[in-house]
C-alpha positions, 0 to 999 in steps of 0.5 A: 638546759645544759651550759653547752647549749645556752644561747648568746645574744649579739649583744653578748658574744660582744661583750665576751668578745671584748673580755675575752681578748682583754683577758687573754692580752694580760696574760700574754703581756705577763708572759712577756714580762716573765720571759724578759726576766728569765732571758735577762737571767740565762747564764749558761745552755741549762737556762737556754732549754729551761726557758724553751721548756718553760716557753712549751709549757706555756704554749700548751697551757694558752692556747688549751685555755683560750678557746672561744667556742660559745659551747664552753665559754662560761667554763673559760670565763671562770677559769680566766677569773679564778687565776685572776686574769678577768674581773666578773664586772668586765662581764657585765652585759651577759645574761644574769644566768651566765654571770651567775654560772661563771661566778659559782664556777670560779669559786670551786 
């Protein structure tokens, strides 16, 4: 069976639910932090369009990685514990396959 095609389980979709959002609130609240910190910095109109590049950048890249389509949630879950945002334990509840996929993903 392809990764595309696995079924997820009420029980599941809660528990990705429940990781997915926390993982995605982390990295929003980092940004935040960053932003603070760049903002609290600008000097002149050269940091003014760096930090709205920097803000693009950003953009493209969150809203490009969290996508919650069960057809490619366990590429995203590796992707979101490889950079740190999502400990495999807080996936605990999925299946032992996924959970299996999703830890053999995020190590490459």
């Amino acid at each position: 069976m392809r990764v595309s095609e696995i079924e997820w389980s009420t029980a599941e979709k809660k528990v990705a639910q429940a990781a997915f959002e926390k993982a995605y609130k982390r990295e929003i609240d980092a940004l935040i932090e960053d932003v603070r910190a760049k903002a609290s910095a600008i000097a002149g109109l050269d940091d003014v369009w760096r930090l709205h590049d920097f803000l693009s950048a950003k953009r493209h890249e969150i809203d490009g990685k969290y996508d919650y389509r069960y057809s490619v949630l366990i590429f995203v879950f590796a992707g979101l514990v490889k950079e740190g945002w999502l400990q495999l334990d807080e996936l605990e509840g999925l299946d032992h396959g996924k959970l299996t996929k999703i830890a053999a993903l995020a190590r490459m």
